[in-house]
C-alpha positions as CSV (number, residue, x, y, z in Angstrom):
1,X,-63.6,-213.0,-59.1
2,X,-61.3,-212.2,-56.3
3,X,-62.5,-212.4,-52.5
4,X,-60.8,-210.7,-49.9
5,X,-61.4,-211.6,-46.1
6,X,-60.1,-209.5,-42.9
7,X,-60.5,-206.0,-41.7
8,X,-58.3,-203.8,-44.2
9,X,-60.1,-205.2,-47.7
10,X,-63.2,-202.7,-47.0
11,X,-60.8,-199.9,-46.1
12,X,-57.9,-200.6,-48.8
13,X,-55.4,-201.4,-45.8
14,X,-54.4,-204.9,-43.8
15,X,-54.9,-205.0,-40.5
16,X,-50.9,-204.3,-39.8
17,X,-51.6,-201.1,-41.3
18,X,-52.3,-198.3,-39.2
19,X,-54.6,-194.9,-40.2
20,X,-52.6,-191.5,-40.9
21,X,-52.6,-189.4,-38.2
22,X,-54.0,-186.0,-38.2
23,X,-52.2,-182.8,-37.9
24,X,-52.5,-181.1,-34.2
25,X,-53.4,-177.3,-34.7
26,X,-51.3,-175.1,-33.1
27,X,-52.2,-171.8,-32.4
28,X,-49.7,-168.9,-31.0
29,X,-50.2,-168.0,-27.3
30,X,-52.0,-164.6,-27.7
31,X,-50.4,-162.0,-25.3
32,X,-52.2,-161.1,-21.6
33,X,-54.6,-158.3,-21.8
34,X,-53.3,-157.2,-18.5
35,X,-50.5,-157.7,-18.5
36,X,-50.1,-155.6,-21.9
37,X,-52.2,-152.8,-20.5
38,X,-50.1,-152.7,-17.2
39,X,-53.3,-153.8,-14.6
40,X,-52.5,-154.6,-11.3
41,X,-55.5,-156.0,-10.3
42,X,-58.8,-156.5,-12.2
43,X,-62.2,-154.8,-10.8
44,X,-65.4,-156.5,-10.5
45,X,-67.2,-152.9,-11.2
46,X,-65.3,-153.0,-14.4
47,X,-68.7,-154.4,-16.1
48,X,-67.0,-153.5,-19.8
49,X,-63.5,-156.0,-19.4
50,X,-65.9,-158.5,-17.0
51,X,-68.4,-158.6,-20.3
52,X,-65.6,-159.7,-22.8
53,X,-64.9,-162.3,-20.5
54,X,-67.9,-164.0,-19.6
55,X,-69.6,-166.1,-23.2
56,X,-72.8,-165.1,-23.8
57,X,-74.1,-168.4,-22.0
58,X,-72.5,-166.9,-18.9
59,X,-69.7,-168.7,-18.3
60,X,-66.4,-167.6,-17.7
61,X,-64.0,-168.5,-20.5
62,X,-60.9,-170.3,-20.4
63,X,-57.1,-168.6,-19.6
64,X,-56.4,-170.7,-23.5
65,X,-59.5,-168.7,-24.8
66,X,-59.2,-165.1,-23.9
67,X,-55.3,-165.9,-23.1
68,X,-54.6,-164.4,-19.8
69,X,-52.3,-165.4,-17.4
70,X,-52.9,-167.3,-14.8
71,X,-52.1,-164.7,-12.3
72,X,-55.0,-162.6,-13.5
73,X,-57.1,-165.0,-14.5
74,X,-57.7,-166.3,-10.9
75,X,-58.3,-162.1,-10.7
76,X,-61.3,-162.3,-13.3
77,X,-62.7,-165.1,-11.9
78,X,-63.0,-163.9,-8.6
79,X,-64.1,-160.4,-10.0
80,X,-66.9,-162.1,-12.1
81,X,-68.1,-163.9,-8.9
82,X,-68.6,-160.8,-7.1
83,X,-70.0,-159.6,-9.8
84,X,-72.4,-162.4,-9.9
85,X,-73.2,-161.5,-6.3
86,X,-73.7,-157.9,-6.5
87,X,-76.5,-158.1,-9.9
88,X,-74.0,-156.4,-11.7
89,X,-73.4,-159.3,-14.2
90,X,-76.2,-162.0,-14.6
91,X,-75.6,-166.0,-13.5
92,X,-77.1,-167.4,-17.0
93,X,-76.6,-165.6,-20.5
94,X,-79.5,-164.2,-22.3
């Protein structure tokens, strides 16, 4: 009977030996919203646009999630905030 002592016997590698790396997922950058429909500035009474933009906790999602620029998405959050502010769009989700 053969006995093995260090780290890598359990895991079938030494202790030198280091674990395989995982593959980052890349995604494409998706195209801005905005920009593509040719908005200048983005409205806080604009409940419809404000609604796709906001998770239904209530939270305003990321410029990597809904992939705006950063130009507008400064824009959105502002707009949401007034938004907030004015009833129009509740603080917490449903």
């Amino acid at each position: 009977m053969k006995t093995t002592t260090g780290f890598g016997s359990k895991f079938g590698r030494n202790k030198n030996q280091k674990r395989p790396k995982r593959q980052k997922r890349v995604e494409a950058p998706k195209q801005c919203r905005f920009t593509k429909e040719g908005t200048f500035e983005v409205d806080y009474r604009d409940l419809a646009t404000l609604g796709r933009l906001v998770s239904s906790q209530g939270k305003i999602q990321s410029r990597r999630r809904n992939g705006s620029s950063s130009f507008y998405q400064r824009q959105v959050q502002q707009a949401v905030k007034r938004a907030r502010f004015l009833a129009l769009l509740p603080y917490i989700g449903e």
